[in-house]
N, C-alpha and C positions, 0 to 999 in steps of 0.2 A: 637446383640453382645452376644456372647455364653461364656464361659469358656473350653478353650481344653484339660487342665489337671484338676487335682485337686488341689487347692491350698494348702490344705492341710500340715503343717510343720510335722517333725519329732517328733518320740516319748519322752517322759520327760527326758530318760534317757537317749539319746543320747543328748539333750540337753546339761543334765548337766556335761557328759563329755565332751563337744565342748566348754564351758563356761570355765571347768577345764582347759581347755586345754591354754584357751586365756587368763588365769590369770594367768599363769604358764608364758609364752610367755611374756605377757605386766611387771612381777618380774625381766623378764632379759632384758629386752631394754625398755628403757624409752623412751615415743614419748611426746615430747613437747605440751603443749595445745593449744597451737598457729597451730601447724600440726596437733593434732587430730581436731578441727575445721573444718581446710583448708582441711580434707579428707572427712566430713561427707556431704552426699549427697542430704538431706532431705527425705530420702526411708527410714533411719532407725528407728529400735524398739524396744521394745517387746512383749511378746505375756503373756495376762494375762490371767486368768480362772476366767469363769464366775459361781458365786454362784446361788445355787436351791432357790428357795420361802422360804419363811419363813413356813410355812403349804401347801408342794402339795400337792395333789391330794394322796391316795396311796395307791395301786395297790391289789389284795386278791388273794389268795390261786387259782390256777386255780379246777375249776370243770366241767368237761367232761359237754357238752354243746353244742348247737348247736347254734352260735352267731347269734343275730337282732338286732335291737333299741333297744332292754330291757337293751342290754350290756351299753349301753352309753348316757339310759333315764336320769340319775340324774347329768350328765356334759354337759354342756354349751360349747360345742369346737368350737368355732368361731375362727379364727385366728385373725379376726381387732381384737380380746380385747389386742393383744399384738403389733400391728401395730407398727411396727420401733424399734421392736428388733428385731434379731436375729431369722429368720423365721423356723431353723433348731430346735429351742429350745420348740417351739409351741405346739408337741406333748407330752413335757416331763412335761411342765405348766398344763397338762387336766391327768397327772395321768399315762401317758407312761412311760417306762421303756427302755433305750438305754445299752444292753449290749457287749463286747466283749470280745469273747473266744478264748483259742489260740489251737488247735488242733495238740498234739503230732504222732509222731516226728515233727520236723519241725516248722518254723517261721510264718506259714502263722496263720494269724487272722481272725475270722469270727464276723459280728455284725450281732444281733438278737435284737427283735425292743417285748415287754412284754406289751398287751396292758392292758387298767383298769381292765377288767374283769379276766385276769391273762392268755391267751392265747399267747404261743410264735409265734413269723411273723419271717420265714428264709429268707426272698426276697420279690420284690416289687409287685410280682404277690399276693401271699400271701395278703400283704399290701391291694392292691387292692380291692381283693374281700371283703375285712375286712370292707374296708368303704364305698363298697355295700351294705354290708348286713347290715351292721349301720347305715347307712344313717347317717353317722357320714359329718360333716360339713371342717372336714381337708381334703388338696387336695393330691394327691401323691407325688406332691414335693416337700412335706415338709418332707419329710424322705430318708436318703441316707445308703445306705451299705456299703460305702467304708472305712472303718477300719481307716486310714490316716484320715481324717473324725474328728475332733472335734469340736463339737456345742457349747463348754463349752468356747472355744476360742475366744477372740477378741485381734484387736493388738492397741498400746498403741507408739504414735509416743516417739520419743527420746527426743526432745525440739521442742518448736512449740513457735514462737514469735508473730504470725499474726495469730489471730481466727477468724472463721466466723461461725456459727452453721448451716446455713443453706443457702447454696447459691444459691435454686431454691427458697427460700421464700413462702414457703408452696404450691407450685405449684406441687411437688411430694408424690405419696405416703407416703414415707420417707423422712428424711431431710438428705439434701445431707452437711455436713459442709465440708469447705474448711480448711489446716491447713501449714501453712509455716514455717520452723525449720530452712532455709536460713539465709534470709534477713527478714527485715520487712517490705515487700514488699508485696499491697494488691492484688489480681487480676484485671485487670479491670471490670469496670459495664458493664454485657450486660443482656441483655432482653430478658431470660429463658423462653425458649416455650422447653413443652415436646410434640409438636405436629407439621406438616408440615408448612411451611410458605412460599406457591407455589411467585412467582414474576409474574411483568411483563410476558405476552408471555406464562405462564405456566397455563396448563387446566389440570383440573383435575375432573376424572369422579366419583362424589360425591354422586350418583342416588342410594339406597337403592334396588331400581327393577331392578337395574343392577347385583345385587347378586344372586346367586344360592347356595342353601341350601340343607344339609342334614335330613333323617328323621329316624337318631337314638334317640333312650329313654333310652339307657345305656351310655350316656356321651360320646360317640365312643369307648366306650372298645375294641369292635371288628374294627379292622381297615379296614377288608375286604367288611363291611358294609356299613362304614361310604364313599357318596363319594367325599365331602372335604379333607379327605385322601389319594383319589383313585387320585383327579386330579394332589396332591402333585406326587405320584408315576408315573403315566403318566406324567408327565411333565419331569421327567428325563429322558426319551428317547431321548430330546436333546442333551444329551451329547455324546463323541464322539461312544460310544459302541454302541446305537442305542436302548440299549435295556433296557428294564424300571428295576429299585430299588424297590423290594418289601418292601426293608427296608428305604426307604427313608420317613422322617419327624419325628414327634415327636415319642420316646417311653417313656412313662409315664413323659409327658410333660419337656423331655429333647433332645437334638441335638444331636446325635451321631458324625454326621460329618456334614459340611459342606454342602448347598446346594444353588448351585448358579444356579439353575433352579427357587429358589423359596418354598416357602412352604405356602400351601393354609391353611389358617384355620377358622376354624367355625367361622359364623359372627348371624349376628341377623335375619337372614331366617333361621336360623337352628332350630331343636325343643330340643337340647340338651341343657343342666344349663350353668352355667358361671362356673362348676366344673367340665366339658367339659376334654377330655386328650389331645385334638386339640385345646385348648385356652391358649394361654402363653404370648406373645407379648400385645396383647389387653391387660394384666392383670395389666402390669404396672412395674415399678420400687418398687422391693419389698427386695433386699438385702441391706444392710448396707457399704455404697460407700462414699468414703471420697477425696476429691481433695488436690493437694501438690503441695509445687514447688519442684523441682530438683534442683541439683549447675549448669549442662550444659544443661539439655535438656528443660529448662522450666517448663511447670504444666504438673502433669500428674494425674492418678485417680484409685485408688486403694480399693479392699472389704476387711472390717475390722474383715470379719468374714472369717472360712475354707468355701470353696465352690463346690459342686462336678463335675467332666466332664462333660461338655453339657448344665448346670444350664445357663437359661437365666440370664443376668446383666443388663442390659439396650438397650435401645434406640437410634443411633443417628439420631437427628434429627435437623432439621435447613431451611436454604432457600432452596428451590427448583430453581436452575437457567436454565435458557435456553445457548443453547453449547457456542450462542458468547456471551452472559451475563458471564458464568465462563468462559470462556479467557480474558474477559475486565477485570474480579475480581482477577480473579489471576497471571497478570501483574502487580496489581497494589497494590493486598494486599499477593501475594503467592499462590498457591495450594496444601500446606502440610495437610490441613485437611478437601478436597473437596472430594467426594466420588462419583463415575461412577451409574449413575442409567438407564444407558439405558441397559435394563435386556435383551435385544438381543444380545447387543455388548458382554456381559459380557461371557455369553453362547457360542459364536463364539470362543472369545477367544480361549477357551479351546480347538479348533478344530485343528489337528496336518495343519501346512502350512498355517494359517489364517493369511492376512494382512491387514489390515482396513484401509490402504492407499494408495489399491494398484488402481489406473485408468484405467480401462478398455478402450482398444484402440476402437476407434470412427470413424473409418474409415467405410463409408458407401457404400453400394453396388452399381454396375452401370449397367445401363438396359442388358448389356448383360451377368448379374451375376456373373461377376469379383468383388473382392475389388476395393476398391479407392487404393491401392498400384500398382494392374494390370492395373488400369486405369490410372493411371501418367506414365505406361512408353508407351501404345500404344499412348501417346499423346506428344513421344518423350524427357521426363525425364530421366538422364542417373542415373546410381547409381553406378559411378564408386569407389566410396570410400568404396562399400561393400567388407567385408573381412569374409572370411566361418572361416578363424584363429584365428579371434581376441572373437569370442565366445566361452563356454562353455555350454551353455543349449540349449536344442532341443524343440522347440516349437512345434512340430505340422507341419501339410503341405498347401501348396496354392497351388489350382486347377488352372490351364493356363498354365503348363509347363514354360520353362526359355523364356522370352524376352530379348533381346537384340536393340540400338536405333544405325543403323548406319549412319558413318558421314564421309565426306571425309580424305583421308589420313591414319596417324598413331590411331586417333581416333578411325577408324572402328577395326584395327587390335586390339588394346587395350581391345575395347568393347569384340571382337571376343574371346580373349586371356580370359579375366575374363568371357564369359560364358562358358569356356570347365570346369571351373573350380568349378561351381556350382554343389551344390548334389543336386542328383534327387534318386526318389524313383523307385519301382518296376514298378510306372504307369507314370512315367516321370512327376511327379507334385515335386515341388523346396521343399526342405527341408530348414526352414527357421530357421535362431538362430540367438538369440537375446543378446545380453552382459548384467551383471548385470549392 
């Protein structure tokens, strides 16, 4: 599960004209507390700011420099020392500096990322090479450029009657808490696996020497090298253009778009670190994710922090069923949150005219190379209820020319009457149609 936009709210100062605005509004029509209740949905909030350390890190004068390990020998940037905050905030705890400029004329905004040593980063390339040549221990995606974009940010539900702090029960990286603002109504117990839990009937190919690995030693920087990347990109020649996506899979361990071809990524044949730009899934559940109820749609699950395009969120994961395993299941319990994993079907889909329930006709050949259609009427089958009118699609042609089964009387003439009426092509073989 990816994020498509950025979650990212509006600026402070738009804020507090929208606030003005709903205080000015709520002076002149009074809504009952009984109806502000009856409207609140359990999604609402606010959005608070999060404060710096008591003593960071903080930052020197830049001097023309050629950066290595020397820049980032005396900080410890490990990201687990801050495991289950706010993974955005990580760079800013070791001494980084997050700033934004607004470039006149004009509205637009630029963020620029000031590391310990006092060097400014314009973009993730930049970024990049930065914690190459550092051997610095933070990964790429723990820094974003998108302006909308604040780390400072967490949201802060509205009332919340039913707490739980953590409803994977330390089974996650982070702690997932659950929080109800409804009813006091708890979720029911279920038995949180963040891992597959194949069933009955379901094999799964678990063999380590079934892998094939890469043999980069820059983490895959280069993606033309790497080829757990290449087979990502090769693999979308499935789709319907034919022709492969240079730019398909990860760029600096985010999704750009969608890929229902798959995306391969480095596993443990490879000789790249666990700080790999092709390792993200494997990584884990690492953003700040909180469960709710709703008034009509149920529970649903929401990140308490801004989050940028493409930023991995989680995992679904659950039972593995076989086809008529999830049709007995969900007869019996629904199919609202059963998810298609045959990664061929998926694929097809996508293919313009695809029908995956269409039965290919079964009519078998007869020794003298007719269908079984030619061969039911040389064996005196009439087919007088065929009608060339009541079709609209053109199927293709049958080799035999028109048969006809004659019989005495008005029969023969009938027959005789409906074969004049038969199209036939340039080589006298029956042009056949078929009705939807």
């Amino acid at each position: 599960m990816t994020a498509k936009k950025s979650t990212a709210g509006r600026r402070a100062s738009d804020m507090d004209a929208m606030a003005a605005s709903a205080a000015a509004t709520m002076a002149l029509v009074r809504i009952p507390q009984e109806a502000q209740a009856l409207h609140y949905d359990g999604s609402e909030g606010q959005r608070c700011q999060q404060t710096l350390p008591e003593n960071p890190p903080g930052t020197v004068k830049f001097v023309p420099h050629r950066c290595d390990v020397t820049c980032l020998e005396d900080i410890d940037d490990d990201p687990n020392l801050h495991k289950g905050k706010n993974p955005f905030l990580c760079p800013i705890f070791f001494g980084w500096e997050r700033q934004i400029s607004k470039k006149h004329p004009g509205p637009k905004q630029f963020v620029f990322y000031r590391t310990p040593c006092g060097r400014r980063l314009r973009n993730l390339n930049d970024t990049q090479y930065y914690l190459h040549e550092t051997k610095s221990k933070l990964t790429i995606d723990l820094f974003s450029y998108e302006p909308c974009l604040d780390p400072f940010a967490y949201f802060v539900p509205k009332k919340s009657f039913c707490d739980i702090r953590d409803l994977s029960y330390g089974r996650e990286n982070v702690p997932v808490p659950c929080a109800n603002g409804v009813d006091r109504e708890y979720p029911d117990y279920i038995e949180y696996s963040q891992f597959r839990m194949p069933t009955r009937g379901v094999n799964m190919n678990l063999d380590s020497s079934f892998l094939c690995g890469c043999d980069c030693e820059d983490d895959c920087q280069d993606r033309s090298k790497c080829s757990c990347v290449q087979l990502t990109i090769t693999a979308s020649r499935a789709l319907t253009s034919g022709e492969a996506n240079d730019d398909a899979g990860y760029h600096y361990r985010r999704l750009n778009e969608a890929m229902v071809t798959g995306v391969y990524e480095c596993n443990s044949s490879c000789k790249c670190s666990k700080r790999c730009y092709n390792r993200v899934v494997q990584n884990g559940l690492q953003l700040r994710l909180q469960v709710f109820k709703t008034d009509r749609k149920g529970w649903g699950i929401r990140c308490l922090n801004d989050i940028p395009a493409g930023c991995f969120i989680c995992c679904y994961a659950g039972q593995l069923l076989t086809e008529q395993g999830a049709n007995e299941d969900g007869e019996r319990f629904g199919d609202e949150y059963m998810a298609e994993l045959d990664h061929i079907e998926v694929v097809e889909k996508l293919k313009e005219g695809y029908e995956s329930d269409v039965v290919e006709p079964d009519g078998e050949m007869s020794s003298d190379g007719s269908s079984g259609a030619d061969a039911g009427a040389e064996e005196g089958d009439s087919d007088s209820d065929f009608s060339a009118e009541d079709s609209n699609v053109e199927s293709g042609k049958q080799s035999g020319g028109a048969r006809s089964t004659k019989s005495p009387g008005s029969e023969t003439e009938k027959t005789e009457e409906w074969a004049k009426n038969i199209p036939l092509d340039a080589d006298g073989n029956v042009i056949i149609r078929h009705s939807n």
